[in-house]
C-alpha positions as a LaTeX table, in Angstrom:
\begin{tabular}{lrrr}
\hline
Residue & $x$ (\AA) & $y$ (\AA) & $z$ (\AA) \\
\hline
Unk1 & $-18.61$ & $-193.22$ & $-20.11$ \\
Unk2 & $-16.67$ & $-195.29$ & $-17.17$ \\
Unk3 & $-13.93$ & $-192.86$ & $-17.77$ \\
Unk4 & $-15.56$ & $-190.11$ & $-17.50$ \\
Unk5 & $-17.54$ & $-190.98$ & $-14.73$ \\
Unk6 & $-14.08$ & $-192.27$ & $-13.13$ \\
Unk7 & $-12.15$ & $-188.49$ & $-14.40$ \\
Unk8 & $-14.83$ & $-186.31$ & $-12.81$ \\
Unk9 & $-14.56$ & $-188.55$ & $-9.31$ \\
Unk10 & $-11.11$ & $-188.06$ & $-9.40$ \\
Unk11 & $-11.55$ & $-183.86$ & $-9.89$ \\
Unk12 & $-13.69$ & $-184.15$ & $-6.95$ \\
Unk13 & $-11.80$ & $-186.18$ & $-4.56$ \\
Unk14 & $-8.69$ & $-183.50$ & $-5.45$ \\
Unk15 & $-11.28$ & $-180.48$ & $-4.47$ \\
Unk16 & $-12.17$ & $-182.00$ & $-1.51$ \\
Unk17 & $-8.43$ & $-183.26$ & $-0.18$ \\
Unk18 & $-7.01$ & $-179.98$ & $-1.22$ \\
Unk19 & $-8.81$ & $-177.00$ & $-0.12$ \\
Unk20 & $-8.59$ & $-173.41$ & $-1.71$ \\
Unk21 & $-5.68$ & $-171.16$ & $-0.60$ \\
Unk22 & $-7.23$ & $-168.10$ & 1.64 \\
Unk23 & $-5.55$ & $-165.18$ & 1.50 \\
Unk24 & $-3.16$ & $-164.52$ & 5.03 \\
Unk25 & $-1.40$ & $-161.58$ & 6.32 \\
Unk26 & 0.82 & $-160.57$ & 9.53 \\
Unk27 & 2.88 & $-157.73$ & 10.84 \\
Unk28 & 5.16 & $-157.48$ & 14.05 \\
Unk29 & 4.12 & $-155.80$ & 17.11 \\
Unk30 & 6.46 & $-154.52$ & 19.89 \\
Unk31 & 6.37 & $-153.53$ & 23.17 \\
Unk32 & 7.72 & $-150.81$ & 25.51 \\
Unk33 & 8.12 & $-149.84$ & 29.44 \\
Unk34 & 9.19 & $-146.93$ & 30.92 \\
Unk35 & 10.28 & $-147.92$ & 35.24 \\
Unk36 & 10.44 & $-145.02$ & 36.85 \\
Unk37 & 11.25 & $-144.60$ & 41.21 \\
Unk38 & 8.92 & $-145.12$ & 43.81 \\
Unk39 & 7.28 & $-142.35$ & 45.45 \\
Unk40 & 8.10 & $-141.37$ & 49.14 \\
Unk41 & 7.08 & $-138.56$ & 51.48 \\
Unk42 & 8.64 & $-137.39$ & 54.44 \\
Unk43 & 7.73 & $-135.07$ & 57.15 \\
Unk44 & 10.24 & $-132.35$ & 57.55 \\
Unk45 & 8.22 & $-130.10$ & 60.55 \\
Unk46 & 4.95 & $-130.45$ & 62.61 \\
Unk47 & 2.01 & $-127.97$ & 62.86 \\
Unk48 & 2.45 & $-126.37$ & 65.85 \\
Unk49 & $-0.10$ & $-122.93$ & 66.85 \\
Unk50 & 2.15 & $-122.32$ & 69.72 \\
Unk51 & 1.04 & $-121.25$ & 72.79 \\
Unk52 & $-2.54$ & $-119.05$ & 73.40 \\
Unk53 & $-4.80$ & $-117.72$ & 75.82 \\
Unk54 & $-8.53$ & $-118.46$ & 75.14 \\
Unk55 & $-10.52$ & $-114.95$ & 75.01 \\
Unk56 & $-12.15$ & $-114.05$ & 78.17 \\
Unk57 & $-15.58$ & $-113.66$ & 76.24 \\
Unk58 & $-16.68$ & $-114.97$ & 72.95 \\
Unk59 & $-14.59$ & $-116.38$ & 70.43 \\
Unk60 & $-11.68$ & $-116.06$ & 68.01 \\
Unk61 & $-9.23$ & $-117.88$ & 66.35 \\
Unk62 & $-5.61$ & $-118.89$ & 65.82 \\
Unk63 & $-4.21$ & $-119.25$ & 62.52 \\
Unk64 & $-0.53$ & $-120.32$ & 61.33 \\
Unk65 & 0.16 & $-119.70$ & 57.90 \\
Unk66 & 1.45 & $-122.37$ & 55.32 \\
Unk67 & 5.12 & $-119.94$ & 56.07 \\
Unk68 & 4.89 & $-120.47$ & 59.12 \\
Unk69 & 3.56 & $-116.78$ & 60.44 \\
Unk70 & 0.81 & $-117.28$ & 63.31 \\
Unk71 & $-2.07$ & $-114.91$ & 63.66 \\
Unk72 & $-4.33$ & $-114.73$ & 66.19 \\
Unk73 & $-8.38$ & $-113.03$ & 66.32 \\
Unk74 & $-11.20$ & $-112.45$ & 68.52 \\
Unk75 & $-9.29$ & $-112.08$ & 71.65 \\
Unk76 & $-7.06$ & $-114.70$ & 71.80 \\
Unk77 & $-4.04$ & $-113.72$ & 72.93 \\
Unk78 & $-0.22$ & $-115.50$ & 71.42 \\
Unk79 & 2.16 & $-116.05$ & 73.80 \\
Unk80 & 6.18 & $-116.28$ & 72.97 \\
Unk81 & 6.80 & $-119.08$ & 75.68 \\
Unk82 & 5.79 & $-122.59$ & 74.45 \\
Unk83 & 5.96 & $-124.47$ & 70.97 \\
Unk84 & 7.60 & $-121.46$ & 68.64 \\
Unk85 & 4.24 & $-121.39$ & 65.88 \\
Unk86 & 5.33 & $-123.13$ & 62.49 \\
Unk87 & 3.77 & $-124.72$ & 59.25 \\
Unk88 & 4.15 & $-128.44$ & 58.93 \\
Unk89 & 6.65 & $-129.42$ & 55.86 \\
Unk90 & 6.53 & $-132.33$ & 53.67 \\
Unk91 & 8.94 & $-133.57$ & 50.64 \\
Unk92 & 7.81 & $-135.99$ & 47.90 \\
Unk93 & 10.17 & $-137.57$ & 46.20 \\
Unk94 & 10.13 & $-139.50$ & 43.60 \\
Unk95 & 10.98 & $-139.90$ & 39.28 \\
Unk96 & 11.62 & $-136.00$ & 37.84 \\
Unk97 & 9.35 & $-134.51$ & 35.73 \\
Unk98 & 6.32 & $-137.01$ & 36.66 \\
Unk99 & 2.96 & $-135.33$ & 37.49 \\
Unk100 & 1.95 & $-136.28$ & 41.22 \\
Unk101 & $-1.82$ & $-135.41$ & 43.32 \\
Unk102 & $-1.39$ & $-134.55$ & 46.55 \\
Unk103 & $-3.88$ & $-135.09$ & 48.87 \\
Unk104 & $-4.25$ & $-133.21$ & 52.15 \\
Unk105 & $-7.59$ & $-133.16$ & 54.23 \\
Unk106 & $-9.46$ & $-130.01$ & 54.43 \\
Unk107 & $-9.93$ & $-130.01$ & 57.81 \\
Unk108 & $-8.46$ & $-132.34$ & 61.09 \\
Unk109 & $-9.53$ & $-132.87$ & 65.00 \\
Unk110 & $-7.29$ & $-132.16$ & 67.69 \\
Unk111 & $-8.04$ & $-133.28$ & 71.25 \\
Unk112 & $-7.52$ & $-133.05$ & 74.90 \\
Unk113 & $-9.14$ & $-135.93$ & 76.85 \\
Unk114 & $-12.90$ & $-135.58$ & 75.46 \\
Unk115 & $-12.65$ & $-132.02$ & 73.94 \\
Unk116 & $-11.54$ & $-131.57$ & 69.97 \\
Unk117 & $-10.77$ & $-128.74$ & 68.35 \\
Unk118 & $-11.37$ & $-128.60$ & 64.93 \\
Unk119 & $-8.14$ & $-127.31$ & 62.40 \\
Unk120 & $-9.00$ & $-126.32$ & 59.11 \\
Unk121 & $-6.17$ & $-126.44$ & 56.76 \\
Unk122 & $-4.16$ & $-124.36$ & 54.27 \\
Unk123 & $-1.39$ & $-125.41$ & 51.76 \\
Unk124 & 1.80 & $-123.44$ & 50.17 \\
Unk125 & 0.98 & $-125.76$ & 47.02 \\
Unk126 & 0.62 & $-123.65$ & 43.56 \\
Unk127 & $-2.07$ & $-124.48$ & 41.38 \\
Unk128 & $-4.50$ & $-127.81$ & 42.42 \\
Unk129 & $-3.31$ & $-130.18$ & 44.67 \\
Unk130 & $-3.96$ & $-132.99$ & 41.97 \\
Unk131 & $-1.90$ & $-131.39$ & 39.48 \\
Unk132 & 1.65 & $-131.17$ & 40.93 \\
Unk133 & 4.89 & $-131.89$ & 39.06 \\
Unk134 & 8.35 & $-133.26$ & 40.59 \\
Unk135 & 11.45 & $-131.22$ & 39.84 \\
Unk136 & 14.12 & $-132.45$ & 37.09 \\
Unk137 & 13.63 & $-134.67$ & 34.20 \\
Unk138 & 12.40 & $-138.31$ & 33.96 \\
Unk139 & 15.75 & $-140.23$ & 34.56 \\
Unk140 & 16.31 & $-138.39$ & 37.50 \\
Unk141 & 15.47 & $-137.90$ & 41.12 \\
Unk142 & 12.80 & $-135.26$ & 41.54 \\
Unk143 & 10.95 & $-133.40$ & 44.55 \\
Unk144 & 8.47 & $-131.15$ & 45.68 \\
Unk145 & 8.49 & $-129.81$ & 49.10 \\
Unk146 & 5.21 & $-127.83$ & 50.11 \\
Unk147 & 4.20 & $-126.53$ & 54.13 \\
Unk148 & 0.80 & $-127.01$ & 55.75 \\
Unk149 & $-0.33$ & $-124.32$ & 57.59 \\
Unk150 & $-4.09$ & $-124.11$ & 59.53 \\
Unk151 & $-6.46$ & $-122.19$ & 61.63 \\
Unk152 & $-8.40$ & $-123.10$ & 64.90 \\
Unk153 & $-11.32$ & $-121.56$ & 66.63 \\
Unk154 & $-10.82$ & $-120.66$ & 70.44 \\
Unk155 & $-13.83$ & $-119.49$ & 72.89 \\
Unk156 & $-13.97$ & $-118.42$ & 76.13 \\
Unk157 & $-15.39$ & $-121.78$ & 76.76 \\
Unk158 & $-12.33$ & $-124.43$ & 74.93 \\
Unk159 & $-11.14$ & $-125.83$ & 78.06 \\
Unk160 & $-7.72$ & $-125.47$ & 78.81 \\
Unk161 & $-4.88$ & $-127.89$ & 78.19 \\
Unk162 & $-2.74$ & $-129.48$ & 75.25 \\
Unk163 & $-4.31$ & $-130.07$ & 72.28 \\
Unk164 & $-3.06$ & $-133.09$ & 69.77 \\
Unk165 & $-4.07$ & $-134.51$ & 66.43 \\
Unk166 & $-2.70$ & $-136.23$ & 63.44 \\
Unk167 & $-3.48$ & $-135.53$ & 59.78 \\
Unk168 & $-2.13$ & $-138.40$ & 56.65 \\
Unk169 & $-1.02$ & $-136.39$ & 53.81 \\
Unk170 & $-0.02$ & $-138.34$ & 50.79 \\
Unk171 & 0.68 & $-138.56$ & 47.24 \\
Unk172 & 0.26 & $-140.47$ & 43.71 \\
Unk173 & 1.69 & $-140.70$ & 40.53 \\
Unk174 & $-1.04$ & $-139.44$ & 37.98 \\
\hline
\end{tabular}
């Protein structure tokens, strides 16, 4: 009876020193990265309505279009002499083939001394502004180029003078 008492504390002393095998498996992972070029963007032309003559009643408007061709309503008169009329121009550059949003405000002030002007703009972009795509293929250098064009209000009461303002355009990777 010793022995057996001694055999089965023996059995359990193995059980509990060696535990049961659990079943184990693994696989290999990898990893990946694509570095592409940074973007830039660089102003190529200003937006420039030229030189007008405010309406001698009521009101009107001045408009230059994102090519660069300025109309004018309402009375207000375009004169040759002055800043020649032209879109603003912008390049991105950046990694070809990459899809890039473009942001440009909708509207920007322009001032002289305490009086603003308000220009509400226009874009030669195709399509949505958050949906653009560089030129070329990823591995190469890629661009879009796209003009800013805008219109004004003028009334018989703007006061005269130069008008100036600034307006950030910019762009992302998507």
């Amino acid at each position: 009876m010793n022995k057996i008492l001694i055999a089965a504390a023996a059995v359990a002393l193995t059980a509990v020193a060696a535990p049961a095998l659990a079943q184990s498996a693994s696989t290999t992972g990898s990893g990946s990265i694509t570095v592409i070029r940074p973007l830039t963007i660089t102003k190529t032309a200003d937006l420039k309505f030229g030189t007008v003559v405010r309406p001698g009643t009521g009101a009107g408007s001045v408009a230059v279009s994102a090519a660069g061709a300025r109309s004018v309503t309402g009375g207000v008169v375009g004169l040759s002499s002055g800043d020649t009329p032209a879109a603003a121009a912008f390049t991105v550059a950046g990694e070809g083939g990459q899809s890039v949003s473009v942001t440009i405000p909708a509207t920007f002030s322009m001032a002289n001394g305490s009086d603003t002007l308000t220009v509400t703009t226009t874009n030669s972009l195709t399509g949505s502004a958050a949906t653009q795509t560089l030129s070329n293929a990823l591995g190469s250098a890629g661009s879009l180029a796209f003009n800013v064009g805008g219109s004004v209000p003028v009334a018989s009461t703007t006061a005269t003078g130069a008008y100036t303002g600034s307006f950030t355009v910019s762009a992302a990777y998507n």
